[in-house]
N, C-alpha and C positions, 0 to 999 in steps of 0.2 A: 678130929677135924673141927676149924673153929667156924660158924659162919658169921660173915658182912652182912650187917644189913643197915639203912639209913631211916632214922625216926625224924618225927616232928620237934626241933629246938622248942620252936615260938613262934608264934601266929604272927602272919606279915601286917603289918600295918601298910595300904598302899602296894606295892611294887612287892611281890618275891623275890626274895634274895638266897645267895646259900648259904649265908649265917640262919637262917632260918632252918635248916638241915643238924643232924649231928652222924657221924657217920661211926658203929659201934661192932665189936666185935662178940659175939655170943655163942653158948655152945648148942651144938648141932641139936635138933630135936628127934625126938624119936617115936616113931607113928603109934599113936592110938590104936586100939582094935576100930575098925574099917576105917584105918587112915591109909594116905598113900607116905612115902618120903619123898621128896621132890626137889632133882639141883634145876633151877631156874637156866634157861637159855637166854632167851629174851623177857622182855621189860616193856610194857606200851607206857608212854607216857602223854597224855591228854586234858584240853584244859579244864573239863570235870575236876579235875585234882585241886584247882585254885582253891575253890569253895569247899572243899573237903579240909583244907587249912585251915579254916572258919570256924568259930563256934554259933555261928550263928542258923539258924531254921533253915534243914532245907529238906529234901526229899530222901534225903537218907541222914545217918549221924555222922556227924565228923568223923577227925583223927583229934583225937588225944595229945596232950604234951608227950612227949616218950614214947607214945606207940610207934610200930612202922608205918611207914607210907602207905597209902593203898594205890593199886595198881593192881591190873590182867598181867601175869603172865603166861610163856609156855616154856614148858622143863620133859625132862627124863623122870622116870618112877625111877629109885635106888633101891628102894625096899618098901614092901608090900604087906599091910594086914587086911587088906580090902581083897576079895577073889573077886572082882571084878577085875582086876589091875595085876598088872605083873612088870616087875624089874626090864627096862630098858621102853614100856609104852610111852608115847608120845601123850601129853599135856596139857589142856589149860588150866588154868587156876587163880585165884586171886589172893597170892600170896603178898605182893608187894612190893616192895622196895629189898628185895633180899638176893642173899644165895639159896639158898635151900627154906625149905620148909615142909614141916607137914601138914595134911590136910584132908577133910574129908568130901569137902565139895570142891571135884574136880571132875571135867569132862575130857573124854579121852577124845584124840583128832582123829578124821579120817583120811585114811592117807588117797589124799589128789594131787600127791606129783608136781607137788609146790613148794618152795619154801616155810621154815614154820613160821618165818617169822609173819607170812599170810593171815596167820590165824587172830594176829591183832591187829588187820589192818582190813584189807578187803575184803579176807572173808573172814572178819573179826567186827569183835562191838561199830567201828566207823564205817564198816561196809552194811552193816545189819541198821544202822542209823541211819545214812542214805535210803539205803531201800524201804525200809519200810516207813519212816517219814516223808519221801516223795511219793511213797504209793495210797497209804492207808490218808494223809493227811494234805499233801502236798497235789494229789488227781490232776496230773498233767493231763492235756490233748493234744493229740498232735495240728499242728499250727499256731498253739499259746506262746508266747512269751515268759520265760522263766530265766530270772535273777539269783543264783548262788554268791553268797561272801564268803570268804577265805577258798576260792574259786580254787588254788592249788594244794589247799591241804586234804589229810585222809578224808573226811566226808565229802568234803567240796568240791573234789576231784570227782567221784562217783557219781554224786548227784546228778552233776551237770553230762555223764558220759550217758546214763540211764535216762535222761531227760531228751537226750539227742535219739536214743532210739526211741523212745514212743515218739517224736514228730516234731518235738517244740524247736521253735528259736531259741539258743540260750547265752546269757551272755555269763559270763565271769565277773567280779571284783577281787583284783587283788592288789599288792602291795609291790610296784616297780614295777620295771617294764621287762628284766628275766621272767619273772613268774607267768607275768601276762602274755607273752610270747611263747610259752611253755602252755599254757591253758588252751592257744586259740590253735598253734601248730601242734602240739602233738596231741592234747585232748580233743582236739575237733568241736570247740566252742567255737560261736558265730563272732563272738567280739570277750576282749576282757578292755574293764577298766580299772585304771590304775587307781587306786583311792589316793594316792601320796602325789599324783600332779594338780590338785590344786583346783579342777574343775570339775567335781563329782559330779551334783545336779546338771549341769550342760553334757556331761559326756554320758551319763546314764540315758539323759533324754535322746541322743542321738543316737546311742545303740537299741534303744526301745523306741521304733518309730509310731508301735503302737499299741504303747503302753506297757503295764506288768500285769500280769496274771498268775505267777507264783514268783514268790519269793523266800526261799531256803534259807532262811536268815540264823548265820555263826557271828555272828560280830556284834548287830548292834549297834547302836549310840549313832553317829552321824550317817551311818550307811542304814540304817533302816529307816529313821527319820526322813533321808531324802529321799529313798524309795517309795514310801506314803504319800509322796506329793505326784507317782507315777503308776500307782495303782489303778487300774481298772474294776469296773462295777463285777460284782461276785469274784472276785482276785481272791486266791488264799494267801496268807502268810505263815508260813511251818517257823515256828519258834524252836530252832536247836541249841543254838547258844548263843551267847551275850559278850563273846570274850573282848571287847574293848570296854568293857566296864566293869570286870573283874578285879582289876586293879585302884577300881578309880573311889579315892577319898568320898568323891559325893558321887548320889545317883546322878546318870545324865537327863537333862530336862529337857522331854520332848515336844514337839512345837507344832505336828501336824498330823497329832491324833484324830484329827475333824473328819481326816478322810476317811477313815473307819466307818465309822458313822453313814457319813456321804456316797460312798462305796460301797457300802454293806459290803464289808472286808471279813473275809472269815480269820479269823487271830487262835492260831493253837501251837501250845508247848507238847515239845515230847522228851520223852523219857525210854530211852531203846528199849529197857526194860520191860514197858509195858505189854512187849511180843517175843516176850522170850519162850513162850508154846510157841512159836512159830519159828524160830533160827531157822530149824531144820529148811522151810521153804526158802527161805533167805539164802538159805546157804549156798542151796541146790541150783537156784536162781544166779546168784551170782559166781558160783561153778562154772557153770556151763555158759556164760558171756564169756568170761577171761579164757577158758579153754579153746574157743574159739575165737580169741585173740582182739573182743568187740571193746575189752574193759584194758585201756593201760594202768600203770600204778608208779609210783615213785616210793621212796625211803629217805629219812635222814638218821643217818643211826648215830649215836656215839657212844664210845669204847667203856666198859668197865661202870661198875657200882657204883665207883666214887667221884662218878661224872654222870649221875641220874639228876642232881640237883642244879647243874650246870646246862642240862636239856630241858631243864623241867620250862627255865627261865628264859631260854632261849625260844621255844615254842609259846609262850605267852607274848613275848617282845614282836613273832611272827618270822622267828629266824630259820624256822622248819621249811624245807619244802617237800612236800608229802608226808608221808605218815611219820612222826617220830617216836623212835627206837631206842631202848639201850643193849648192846649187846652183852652178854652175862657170861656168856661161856664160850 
């Protein structure tokens, strides 16, 4: 058996492309003493990836010219040197951009009567990043006012659903008027706006009648910029991601940092990782919502390996809606 897996060509200048991709065939590995073997199912693919393209400084090392991609996913065990594990267990792992692989650090699912492909989305790293950055960093009340961007992808969707149970108003931003119309009827947010009609600052003011008090900020650049100008005194800001400026040639220059200042605005980055002692409560957590039917969820999957790099590009552009997938097997 051969396996697929896709490497790093060349570091994107600007914009990902899938010439930036190579896609290669290699022979099948074989486990280590306490390895697992492992054929890949699914694939999450996440804008964390952009900057893993990168050689530049970040909170963990790049990918390599030639190496694989990185990426979660979940697979079948094939073959076992691990007694922890046995042929046919259910899988995460951070194998990558592959079919198969071995590996020593992988945790096994529990089975909750879900789809696996759950395990990279809601109740996977985007559900564990919601939760625990609106919880630990994000301290909703119920009555505040809370701002999610990319209001219908894997985090953004969550946030905003967990924000509505503890009490808040909350609104959405996202990109057209499907998605917003998806956010406010079937996620049960108060209002979404559209960032792409052209009247952010007016429309944000009139779905905050009074004001922002968190703001779960995925995007970045023009949407948090104008959110600053809507912040309230003690307001937090949860820094998740940046993804409108991942791509971009120059950093964006912001213009109403004053309010920080003026607002004694609480400003913090997180890193899922930082509670990774804690999944377990995450998980359990957000179990038991979706069981009882409180958490909806969506998918964008698409088909095969050698369409990872063609999702990769599409969920940067913002062509995902909900969690995006590849499916492997």
């Amino acid at each position: 058996m051969q396996n697929t897996r896709v490497v790093l060509a060349s570091r994107p200048k600007g914009w990902v492309s899938e010439d930036n991709f190579r896609i290669e065939q290699a022979p099948l590995a074989s486990p280590g003493e306490g390895e697992v073997l492992v054929k890949n199912l699914w694939l999450s693919l996440d804008p964390y990836m952009r900057g893993r393209m990168s050689d530049a400084k970040s909170y963990v090392k790049g990918v390599e010219l030639g190496e694989v991609m990185v990426g979660q996913t979940v697979g079948e065990v094939l073959e076992s040197k691990n007694p922890g594990f046995k042929p046919g267990d259910k899988v995460l792992t951070q194998l990558g951009w592959q079919l198969f692989g071995a590996a020593k650090d992988v945790v096994k699912l529990p089975d909750l009567n879900v789809p696996l492909s759950y395990y990279l989305g809601i109740l996977g790293m985007p559900g564990m990043t919601a939760y625990f950055g609106l919880r630990e960093i994000g301290q909703p009340k119920a009555g505040e006012t809370l701002v999610v961007s990319a209001a219908s992808g894997a985090v953004g969707s969550v946030v905003g659903q967990l924000a509505k149970l503890a009490g808040c108003r909350v609104v959405g931003v996202a990109g057209g008027a499907e998605k917003c119309g998806y956010v406010v009827r079937e996620l049960g947010f108060d209002a979404c706006v559209d960032y792409k009609a052209g009247r952010l600052y007016e429309d944000l003011k009139a779905a905050c009648p009074r004001g922002v008090d968190v703001d779960f900020e995925n995007v970045g650049g023009e949407i948090l910029d104008t959110l600053l100008r809507l912040m309230n005194v003690g307001s937090r800001i949860v820094v998740c991601g940046l993804i409108s400026e991942y791509n971009a040639a120059e950093p964006y220059g912001y213009r109403n940092m004053r309010s920080v200042l003026v607002n004694r605005v609480r400003v913090q980055g997180m890193i899922v990782f930082d509670w990774k002692e804690r999944y377990g409560e995450g998980l359990k957590a957000l179990g038991a919502e979706l069981a009882q039917g409180r958490l909806k969820y969506r998918e964008s999957v698409v088909e095969g390996i050698e369409n990872a790099p063609k999702g990769l590009v599409a969920l940067l552009k913002g062509g995902n809606f909900g969690k995006q997938l590849v499916r492997l097997g």
